[in-house]
CHARMM-style PDB file with segment names, atoms N, HN, CA, C and O in Angstrom:
ATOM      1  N   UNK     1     -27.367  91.124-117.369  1.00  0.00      PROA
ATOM      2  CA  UNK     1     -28.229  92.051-116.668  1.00  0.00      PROA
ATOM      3  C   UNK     1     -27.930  93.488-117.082  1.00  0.00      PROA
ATOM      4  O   UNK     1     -28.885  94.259-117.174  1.00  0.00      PROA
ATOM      5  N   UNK     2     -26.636  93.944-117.352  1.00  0.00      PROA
ATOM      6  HN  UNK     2     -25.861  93.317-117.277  1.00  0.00      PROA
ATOM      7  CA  UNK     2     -26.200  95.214-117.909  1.00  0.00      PROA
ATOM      8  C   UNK     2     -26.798  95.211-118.934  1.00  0.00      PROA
ATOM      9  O   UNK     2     -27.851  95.845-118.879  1.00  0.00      PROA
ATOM     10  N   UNK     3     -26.547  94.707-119.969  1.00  0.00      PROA
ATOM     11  HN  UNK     3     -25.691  94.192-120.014  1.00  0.00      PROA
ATOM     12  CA  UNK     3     -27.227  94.919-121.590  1.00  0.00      PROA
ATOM     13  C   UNK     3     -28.951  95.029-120.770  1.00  0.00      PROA
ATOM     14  O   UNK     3     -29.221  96.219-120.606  1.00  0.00      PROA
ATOM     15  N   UNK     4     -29.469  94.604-120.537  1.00  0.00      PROA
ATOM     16  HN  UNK     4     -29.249  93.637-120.671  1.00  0.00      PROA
ATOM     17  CA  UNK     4     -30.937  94.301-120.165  1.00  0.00      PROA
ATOM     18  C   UNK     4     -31.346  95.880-119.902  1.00  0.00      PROA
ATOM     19  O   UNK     4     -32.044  96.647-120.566  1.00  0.00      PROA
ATOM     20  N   UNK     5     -30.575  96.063-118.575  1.00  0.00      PROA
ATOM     21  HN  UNK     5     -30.008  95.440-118.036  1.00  0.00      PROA
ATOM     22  CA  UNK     5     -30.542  97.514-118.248  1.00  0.00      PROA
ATOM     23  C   UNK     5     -30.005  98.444-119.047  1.00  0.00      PROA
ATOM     24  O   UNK     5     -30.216  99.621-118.756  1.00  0.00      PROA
ATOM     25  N   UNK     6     -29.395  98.202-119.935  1.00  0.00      PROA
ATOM     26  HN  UNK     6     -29.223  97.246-120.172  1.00  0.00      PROA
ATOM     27  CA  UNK     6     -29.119  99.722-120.980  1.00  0.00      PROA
ATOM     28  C   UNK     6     -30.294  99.572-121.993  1.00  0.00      PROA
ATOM     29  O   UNK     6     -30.686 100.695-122.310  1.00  0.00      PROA
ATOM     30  N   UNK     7     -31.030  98.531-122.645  1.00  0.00      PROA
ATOM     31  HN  UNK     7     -30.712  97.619-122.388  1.00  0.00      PROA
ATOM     32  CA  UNK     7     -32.237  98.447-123.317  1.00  0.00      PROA
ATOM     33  C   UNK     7     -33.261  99.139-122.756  1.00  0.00      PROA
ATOM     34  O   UNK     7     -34.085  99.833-123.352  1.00  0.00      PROA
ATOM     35  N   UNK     8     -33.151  98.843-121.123  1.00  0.00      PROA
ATOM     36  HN  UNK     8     -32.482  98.280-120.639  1.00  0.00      PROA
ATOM     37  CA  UNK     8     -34.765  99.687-120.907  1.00  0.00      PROA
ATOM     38  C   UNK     8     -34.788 101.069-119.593  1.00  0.00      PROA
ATOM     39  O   UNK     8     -35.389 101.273-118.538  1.00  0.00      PROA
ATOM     40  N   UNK     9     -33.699 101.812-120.475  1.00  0.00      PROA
ATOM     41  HN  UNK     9     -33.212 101.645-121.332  1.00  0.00      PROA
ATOM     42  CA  UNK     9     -33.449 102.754-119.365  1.00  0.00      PROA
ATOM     43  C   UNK     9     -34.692 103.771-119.281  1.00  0.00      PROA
ATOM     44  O   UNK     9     -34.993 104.417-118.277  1.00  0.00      PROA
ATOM     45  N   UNK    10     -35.518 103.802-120.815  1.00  0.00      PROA
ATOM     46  HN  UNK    10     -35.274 103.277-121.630  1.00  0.00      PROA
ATOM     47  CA  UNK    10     -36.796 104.572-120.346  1.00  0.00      PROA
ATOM     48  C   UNK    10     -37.852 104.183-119.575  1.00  0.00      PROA
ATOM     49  O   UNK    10     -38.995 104.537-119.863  1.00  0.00      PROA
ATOM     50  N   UNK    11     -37.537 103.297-118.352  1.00  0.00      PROA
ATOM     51  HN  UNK    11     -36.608 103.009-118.119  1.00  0.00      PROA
ATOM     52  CA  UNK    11     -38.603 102.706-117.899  1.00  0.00      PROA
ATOM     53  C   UNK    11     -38.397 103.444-116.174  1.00  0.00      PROA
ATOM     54  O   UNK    11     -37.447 103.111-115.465  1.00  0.00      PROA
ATOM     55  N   UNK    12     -39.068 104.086-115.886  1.00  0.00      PROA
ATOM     56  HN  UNK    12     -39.839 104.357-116.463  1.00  0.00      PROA
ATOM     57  CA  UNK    12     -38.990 105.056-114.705  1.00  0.00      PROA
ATOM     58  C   UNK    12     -38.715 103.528-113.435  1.00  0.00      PROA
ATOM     59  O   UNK    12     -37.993 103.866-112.498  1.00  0.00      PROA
ATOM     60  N   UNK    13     -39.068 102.443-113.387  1.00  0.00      PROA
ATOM     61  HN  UNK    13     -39.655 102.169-114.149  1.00  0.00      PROA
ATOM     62  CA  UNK    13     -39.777 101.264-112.564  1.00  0.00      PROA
ATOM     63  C   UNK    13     -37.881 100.536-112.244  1.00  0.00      PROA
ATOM     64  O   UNK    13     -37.449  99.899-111.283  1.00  0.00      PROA
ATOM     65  N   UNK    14     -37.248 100.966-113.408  1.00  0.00      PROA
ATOM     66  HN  UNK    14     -37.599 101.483-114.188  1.00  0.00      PROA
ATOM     67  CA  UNK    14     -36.144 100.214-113.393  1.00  0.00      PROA
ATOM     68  C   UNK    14     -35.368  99.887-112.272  1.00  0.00      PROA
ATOM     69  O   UNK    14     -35.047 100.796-111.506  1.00  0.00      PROA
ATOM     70  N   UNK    15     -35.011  98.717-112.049  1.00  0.00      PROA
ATOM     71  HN  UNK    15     -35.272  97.979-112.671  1.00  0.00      PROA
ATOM     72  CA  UNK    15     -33.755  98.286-110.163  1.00  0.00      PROA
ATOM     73  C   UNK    15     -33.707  97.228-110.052  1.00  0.00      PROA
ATOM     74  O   UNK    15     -33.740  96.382-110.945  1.00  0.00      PROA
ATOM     75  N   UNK    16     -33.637  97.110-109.145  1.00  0.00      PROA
ATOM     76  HN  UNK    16     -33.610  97.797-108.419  1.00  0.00      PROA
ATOM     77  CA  UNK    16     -32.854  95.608-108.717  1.00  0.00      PROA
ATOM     78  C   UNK    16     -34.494  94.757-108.575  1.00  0.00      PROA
ATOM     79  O   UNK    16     -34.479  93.552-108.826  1.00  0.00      PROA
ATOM     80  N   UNK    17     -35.723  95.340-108.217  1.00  0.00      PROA
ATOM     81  HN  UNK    17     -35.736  96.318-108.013  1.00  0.00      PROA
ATOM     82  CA  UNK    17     -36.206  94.278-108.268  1.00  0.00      PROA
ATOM     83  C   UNK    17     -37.072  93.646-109.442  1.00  0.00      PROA
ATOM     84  O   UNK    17     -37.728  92.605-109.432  1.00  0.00      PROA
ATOM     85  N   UNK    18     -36.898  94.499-110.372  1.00  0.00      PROA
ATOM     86  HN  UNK    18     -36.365  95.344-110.380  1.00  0.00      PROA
ATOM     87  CA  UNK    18     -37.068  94.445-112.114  1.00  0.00      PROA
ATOM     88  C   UNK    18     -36.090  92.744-112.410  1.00  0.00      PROA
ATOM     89  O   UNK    18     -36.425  91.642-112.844  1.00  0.00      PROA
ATOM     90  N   UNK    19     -34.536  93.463-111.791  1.00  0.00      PROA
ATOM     91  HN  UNK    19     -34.264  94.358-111.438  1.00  0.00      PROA
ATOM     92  CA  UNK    19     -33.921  92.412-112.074  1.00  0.00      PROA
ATOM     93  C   UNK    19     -34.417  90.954-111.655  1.00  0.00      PROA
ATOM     94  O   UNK    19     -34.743  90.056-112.432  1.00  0.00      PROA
ATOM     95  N   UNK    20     -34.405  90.912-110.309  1.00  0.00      PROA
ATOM     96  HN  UNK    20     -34.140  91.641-109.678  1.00  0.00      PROA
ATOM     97  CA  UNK    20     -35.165  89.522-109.698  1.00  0.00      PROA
ATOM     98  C   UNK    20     -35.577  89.316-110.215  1.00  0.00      PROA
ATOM     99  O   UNK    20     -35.047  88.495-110.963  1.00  0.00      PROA
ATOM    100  N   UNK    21     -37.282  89.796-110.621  1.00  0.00      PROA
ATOM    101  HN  UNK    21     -37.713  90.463-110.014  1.00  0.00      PROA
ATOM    102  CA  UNK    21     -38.417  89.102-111.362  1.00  0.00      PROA
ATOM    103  C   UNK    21     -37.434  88.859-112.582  1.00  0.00      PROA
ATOM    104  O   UNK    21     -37.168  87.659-112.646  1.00  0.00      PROA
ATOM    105  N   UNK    22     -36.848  89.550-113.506  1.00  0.00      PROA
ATOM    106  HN  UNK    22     -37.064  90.525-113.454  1.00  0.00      PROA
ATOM    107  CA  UNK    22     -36.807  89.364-114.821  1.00  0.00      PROA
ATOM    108  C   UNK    22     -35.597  87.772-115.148  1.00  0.00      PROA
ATOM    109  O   UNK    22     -35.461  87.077-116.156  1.00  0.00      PROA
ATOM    110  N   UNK    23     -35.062  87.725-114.057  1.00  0.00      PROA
ATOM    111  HN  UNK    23     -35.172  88.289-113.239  1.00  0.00      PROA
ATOM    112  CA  UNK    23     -33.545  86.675-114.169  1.00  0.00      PROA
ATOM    113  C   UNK    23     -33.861  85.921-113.014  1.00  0.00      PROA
ATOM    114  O   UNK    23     -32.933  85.381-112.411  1.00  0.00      PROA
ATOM    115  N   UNK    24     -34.879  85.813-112.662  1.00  0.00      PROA
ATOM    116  HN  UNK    24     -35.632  86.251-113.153  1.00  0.00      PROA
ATOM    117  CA  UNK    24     -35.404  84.234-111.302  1.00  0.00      PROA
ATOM    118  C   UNK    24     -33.812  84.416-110.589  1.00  0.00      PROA
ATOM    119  O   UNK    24     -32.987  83.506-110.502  1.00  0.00      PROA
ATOM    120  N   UNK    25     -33.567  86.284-109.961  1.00  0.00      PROA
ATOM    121  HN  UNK    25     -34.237  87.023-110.032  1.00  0.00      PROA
ATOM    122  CA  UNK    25     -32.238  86.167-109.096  1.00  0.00      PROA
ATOM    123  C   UNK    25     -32.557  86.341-107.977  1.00  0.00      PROA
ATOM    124  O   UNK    25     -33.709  86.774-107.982  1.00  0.00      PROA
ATOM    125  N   UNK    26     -32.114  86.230-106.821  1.00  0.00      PROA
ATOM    126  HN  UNK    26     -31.178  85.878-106.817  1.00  0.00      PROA
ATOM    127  CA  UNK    26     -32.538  86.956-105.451  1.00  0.00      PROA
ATOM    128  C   UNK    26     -31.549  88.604-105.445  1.00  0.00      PROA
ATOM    129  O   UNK    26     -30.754  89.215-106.159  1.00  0.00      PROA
ATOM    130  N   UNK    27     -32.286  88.742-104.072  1.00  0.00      PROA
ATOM    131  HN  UNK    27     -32.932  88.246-103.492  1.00  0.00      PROA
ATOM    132  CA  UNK    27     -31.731  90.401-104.035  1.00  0.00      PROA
ATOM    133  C   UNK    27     -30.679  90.507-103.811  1.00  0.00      PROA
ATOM    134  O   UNK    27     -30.088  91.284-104.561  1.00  0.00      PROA
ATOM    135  N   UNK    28     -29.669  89.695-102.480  1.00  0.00      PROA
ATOM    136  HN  UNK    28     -30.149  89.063-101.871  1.00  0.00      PROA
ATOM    137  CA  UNK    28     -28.182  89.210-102.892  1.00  0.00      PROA
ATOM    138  C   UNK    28     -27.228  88.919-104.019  1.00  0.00      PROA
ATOM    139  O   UNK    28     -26.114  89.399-104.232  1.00  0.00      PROA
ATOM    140  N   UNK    29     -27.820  88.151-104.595  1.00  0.00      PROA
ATOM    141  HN  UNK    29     -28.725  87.762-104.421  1.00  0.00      PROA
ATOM    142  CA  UNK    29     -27.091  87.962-105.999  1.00  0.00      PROA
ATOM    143  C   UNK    29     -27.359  89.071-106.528  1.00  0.00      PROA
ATOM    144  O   UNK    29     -26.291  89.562-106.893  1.00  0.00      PROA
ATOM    145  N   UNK    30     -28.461  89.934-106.841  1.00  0.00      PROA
ATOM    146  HN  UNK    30     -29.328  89.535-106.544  1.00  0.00      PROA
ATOM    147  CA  UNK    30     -28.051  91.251-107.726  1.00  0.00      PROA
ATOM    148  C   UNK    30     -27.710  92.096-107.293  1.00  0.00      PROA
ATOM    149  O   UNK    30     -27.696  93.075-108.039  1.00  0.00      PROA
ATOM    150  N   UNK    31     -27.270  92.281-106.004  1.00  0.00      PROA
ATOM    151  HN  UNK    31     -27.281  91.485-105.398  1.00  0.00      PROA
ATOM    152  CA  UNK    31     -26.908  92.927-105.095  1.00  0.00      PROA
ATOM    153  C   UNK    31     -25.106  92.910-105.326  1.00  0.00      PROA
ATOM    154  O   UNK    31     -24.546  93.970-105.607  1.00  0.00      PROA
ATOM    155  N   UNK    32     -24.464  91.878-105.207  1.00  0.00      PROA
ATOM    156  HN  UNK    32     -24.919  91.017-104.979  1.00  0.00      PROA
ATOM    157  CA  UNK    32     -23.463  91.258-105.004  1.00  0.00      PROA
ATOM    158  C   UNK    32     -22.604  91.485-106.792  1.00  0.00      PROA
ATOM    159  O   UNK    32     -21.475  91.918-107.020  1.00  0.00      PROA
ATOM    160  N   UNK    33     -23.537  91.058-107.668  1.00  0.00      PROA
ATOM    161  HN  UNK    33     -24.455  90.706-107.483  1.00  0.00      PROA
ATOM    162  CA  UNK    33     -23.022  91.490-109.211  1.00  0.00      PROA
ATOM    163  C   UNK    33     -23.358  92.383-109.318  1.00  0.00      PROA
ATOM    164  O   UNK    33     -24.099  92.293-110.297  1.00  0.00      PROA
ATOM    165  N   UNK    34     -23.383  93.890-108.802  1.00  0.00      PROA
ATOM    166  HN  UNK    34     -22.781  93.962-108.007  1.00  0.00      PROA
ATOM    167  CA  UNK    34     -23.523  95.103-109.268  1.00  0.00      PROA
ATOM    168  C   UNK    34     -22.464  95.897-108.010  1.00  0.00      PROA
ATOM    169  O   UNK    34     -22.083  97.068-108.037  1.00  0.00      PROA
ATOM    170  N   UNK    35     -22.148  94.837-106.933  1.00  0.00      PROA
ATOM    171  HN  UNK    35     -22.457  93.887-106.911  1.00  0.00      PROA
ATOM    172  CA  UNK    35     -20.733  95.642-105.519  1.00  0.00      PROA
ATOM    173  C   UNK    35     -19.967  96.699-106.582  1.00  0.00      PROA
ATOM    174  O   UNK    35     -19.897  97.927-106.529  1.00  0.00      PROA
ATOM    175  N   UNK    36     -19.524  95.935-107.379  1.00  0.00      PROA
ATOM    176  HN  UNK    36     -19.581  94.938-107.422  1.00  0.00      PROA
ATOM    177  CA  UNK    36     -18.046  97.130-108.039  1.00  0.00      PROA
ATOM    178  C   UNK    36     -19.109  98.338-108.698  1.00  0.00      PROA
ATOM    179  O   UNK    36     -18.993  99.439-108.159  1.00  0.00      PROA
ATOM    180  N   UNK    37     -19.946  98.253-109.611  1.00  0.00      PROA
ATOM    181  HN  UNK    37     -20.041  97.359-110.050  1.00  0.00      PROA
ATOM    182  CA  UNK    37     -20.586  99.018-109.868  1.00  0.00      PROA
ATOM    183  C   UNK    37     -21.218 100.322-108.663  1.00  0.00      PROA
ATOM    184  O   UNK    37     -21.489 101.384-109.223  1.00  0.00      PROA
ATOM    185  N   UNK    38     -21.403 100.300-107.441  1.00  0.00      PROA
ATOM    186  HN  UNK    38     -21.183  99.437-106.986  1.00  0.00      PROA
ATOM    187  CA  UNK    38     -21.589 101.507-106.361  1.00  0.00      PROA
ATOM    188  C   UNK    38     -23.366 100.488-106.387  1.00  0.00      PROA
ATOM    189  O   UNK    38     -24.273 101.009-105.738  1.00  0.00      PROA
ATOM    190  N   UNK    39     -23.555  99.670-106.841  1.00  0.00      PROA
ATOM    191  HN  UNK    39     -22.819  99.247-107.369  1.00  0.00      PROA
ATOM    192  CA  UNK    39     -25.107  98.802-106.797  1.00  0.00      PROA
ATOM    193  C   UNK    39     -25.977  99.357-108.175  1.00  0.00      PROA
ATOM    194  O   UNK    39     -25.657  99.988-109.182  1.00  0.00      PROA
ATOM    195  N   UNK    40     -27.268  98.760-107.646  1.00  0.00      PROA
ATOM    196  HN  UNK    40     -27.528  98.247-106.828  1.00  0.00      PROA
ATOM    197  CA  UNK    40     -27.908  98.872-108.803  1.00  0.00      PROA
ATOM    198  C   UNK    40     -28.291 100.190-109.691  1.00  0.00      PROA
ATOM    199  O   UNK    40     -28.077 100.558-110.846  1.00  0.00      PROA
ATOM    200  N   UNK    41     -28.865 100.628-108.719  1.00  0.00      PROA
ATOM    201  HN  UNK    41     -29.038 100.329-107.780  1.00  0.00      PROA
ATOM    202  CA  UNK    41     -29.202 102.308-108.337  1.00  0.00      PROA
ATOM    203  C   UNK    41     -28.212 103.263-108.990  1.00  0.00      PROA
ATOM    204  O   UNK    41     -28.569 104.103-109.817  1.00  0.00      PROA
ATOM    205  N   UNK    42     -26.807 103.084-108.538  1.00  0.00      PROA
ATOM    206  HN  UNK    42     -26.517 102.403-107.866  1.00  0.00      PROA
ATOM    207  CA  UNK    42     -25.995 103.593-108.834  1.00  0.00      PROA
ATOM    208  C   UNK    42     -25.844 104.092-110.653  1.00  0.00      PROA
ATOM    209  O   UNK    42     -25.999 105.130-111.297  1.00  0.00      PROA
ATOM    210  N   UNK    43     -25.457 102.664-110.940  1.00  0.00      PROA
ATOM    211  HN  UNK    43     -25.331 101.821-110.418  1.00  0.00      PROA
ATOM    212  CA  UNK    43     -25.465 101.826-112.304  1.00  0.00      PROA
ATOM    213  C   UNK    43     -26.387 102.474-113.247  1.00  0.00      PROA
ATOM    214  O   UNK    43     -25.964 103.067-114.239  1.00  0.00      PROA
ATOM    215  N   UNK    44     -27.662 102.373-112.960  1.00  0.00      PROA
ATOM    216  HN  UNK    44     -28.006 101.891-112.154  1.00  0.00      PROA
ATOM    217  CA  UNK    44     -28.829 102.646-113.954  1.00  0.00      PROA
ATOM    218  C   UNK    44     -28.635 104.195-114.050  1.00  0.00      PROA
ATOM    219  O   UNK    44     -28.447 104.708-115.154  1.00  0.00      PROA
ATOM    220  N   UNK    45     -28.681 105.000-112.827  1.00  0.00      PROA
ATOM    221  HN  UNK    45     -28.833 104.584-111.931  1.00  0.00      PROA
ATOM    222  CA  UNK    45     -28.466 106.506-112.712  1.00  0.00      PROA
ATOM    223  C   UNK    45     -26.994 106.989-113.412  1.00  0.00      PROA
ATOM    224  O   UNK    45     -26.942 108.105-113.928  1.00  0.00      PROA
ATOM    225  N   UNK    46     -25.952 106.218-113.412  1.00  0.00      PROA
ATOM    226  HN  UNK    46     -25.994 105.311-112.993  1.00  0.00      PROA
ATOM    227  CA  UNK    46     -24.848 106.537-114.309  1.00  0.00      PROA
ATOM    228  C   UNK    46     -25.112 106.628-115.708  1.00  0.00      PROA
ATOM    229  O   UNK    46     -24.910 107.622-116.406  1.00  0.00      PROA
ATOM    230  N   UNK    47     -25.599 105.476-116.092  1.00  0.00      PROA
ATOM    231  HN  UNK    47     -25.764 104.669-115.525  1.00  0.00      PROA
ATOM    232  CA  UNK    47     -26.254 104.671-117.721  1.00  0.00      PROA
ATOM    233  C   UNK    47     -27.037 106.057-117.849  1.00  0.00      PROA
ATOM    234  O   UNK    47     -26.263 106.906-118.290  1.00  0.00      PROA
ATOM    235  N   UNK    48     -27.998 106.443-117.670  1.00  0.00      PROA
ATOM    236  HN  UNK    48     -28.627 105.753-117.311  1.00  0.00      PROA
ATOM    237  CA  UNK    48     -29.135 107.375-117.556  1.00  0.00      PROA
ATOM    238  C   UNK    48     -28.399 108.775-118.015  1.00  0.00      PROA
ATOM    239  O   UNK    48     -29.008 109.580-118.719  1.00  0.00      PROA
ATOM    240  N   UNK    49     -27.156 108.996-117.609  1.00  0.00      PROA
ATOM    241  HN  UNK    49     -26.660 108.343-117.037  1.00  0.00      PROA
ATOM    242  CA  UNK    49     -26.745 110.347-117.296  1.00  0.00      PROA
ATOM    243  C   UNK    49     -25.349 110.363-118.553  1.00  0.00      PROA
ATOM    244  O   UNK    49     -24.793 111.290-119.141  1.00  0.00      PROA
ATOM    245  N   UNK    50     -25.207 109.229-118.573  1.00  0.00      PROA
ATOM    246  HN  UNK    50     -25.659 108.476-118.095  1.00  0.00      PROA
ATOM    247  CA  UNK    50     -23.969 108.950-119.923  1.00  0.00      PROA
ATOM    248  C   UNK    50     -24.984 108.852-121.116  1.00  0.00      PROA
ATOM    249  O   UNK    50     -24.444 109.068-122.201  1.00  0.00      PROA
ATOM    250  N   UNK    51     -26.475 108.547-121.178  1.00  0.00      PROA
ATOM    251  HN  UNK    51     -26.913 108.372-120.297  1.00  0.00      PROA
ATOM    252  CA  UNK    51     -26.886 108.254-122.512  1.00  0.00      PROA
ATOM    253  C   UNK    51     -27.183 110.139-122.642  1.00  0.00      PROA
ATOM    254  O   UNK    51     -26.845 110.688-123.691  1.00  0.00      PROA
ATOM    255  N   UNK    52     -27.849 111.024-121.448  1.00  0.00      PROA
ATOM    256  HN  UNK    52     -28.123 110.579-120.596  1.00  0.00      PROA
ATOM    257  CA  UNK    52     -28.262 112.196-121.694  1.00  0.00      PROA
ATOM    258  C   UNK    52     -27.215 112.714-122.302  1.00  0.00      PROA
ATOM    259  O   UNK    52     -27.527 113.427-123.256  1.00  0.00      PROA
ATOM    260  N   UNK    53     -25.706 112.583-122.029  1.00  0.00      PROA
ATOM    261  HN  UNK    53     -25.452 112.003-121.254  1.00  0.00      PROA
ATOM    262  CA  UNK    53     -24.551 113.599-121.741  1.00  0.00      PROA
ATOM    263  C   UNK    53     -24.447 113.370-123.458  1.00  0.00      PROA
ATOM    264  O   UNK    53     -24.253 114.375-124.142  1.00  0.00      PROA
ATOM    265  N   UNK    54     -24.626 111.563-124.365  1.00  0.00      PROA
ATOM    266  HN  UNK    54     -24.783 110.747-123.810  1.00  0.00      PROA
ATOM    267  CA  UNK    54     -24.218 111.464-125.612  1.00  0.00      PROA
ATOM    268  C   UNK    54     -25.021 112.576-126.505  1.00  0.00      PROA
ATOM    269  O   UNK    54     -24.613 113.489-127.223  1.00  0.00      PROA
ATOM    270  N   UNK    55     -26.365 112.108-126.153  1.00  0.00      PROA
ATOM    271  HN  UNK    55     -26.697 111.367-125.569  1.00  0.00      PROA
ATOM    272  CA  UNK    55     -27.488 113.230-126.615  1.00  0.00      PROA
ATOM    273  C   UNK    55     -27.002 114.135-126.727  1.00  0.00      PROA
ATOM    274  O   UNK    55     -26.308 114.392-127.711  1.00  0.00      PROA
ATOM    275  N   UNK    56     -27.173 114.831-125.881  1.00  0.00      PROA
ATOM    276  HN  UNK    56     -27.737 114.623-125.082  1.00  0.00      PROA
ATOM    277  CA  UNK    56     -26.795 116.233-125.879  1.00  0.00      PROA
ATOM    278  C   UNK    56     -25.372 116.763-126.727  1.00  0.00      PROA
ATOM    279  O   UNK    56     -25.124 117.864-127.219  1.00  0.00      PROA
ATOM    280  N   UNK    57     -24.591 115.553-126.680  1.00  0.00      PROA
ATOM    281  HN  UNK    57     -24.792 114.659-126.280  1.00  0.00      PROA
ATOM    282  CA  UNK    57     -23.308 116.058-127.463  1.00  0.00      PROA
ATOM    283  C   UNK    57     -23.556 116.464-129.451  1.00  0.00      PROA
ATOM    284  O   UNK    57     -23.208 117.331-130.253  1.00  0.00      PROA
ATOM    285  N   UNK    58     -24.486 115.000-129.431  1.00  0.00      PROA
ATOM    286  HN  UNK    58     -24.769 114.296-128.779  1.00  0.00      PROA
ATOM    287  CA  UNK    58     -25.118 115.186-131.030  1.00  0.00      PROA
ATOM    288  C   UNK    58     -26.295 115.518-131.309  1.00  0.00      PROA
ATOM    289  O   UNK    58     -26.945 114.983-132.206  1.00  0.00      PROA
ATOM    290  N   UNK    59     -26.833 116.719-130.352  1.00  0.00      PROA
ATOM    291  HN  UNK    59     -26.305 117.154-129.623  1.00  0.00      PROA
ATOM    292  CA  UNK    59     -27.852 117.057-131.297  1.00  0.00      PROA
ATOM    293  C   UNK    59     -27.453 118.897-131.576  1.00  0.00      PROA
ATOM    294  O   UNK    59     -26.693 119.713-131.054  1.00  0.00      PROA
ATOM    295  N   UNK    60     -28.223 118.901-132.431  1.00  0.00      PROA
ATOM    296  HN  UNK    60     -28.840 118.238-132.855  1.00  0.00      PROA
ATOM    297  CA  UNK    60     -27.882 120.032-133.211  1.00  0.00      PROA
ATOM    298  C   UNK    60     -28.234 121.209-132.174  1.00  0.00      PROA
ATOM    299  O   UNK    60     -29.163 120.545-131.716  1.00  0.00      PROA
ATOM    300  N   UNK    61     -28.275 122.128-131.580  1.00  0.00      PROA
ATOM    301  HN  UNK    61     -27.520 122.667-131.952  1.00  0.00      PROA
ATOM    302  CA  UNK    61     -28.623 123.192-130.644  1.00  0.00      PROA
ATOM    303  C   UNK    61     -29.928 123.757-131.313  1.00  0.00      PROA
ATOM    304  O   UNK    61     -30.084 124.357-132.376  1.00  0.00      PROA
ATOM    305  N   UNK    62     -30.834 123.356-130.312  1.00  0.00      PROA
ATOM    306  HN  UNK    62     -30.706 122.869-129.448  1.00  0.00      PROA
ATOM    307  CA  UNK    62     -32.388 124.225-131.084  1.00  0.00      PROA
ATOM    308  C   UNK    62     -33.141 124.254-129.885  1.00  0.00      PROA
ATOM    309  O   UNK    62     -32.802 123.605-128.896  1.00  0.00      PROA
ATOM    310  N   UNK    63     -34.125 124.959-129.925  1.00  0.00      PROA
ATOM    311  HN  UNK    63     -34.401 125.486-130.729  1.00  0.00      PROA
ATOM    312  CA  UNK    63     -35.089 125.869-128.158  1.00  0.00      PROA
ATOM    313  C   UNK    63     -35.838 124.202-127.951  1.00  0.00      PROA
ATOM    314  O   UNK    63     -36.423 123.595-128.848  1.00  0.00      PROA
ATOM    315  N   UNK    64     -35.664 123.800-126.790  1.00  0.00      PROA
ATOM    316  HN  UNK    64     -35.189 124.294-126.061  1.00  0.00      PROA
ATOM    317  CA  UNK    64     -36.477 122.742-126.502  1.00  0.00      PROA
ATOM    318  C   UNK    64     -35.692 121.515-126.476  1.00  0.00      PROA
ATOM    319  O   UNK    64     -36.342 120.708-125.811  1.00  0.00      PROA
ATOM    320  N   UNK    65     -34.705 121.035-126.842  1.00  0.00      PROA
ATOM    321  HN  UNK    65     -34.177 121.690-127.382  1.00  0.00      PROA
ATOM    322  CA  UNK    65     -33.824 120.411-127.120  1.00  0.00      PROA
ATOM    323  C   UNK    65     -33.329 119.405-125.731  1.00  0.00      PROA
ATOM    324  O   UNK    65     -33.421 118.192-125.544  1.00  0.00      PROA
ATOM    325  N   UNK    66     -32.724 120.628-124.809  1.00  0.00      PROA
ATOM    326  HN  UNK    66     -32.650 121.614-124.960  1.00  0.00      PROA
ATOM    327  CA  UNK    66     -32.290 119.865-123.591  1.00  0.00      PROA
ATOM    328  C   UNK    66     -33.371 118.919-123.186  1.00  0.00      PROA
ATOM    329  O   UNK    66     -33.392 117.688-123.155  1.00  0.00      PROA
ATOM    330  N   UNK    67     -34.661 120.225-122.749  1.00  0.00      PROA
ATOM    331  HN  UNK    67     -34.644 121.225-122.774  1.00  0.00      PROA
ATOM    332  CA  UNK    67     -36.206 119.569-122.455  1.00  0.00      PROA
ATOM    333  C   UNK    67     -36.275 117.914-122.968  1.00  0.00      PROA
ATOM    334  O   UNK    67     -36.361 116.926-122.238  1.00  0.00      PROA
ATOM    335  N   UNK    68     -36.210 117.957-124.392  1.00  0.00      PROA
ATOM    336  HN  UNK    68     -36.140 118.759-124.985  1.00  0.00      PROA
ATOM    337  CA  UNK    68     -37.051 116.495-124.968  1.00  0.00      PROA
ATOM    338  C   UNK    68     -35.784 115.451-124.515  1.00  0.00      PROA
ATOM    339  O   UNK    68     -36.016 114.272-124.247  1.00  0.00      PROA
ATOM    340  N   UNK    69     -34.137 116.151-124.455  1.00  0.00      PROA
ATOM    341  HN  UNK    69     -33.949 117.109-124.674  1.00  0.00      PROA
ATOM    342  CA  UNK    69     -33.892 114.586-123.690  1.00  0.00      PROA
ATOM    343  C   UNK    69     -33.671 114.106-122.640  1.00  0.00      PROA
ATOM    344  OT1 UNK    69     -33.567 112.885-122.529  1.00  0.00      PROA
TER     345      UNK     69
END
């Protein structure tokens, strides 16, 4: 379910009930494999904010830059 969720972090829709439909899970079970993680929410908004932070480390400094990622 992690790999799944780092593939489609550009998808505004992304959570736990993406997950259900996508892995025939209930909301407990994805509920329950994401506890250590702070939940789903948590998780995706971390992922989200570690892929911006890489960005931003390698791109070259130019006007517009932050904007496009």
């Amino acid at each position: 379910m992690k790999r799944y969720l780092r593939a489609h972090l550009d998808d505004p829709n992304l959570g736990a009930d993406v997950l259900c439909h996508r892995f025939n899970a209930s909301r407990a079970t994805v509920y329950r494999l994401f506890h250590v993680d702070g939940g789903v929410h948590r998780y995706v908004r971390d992922q989200r904010l570690d892929r911006c932070m890489t960005e931003l480390a390698n791109t070259v400094p130019r006007r517009g830059a932050v904007r496009a990622i």
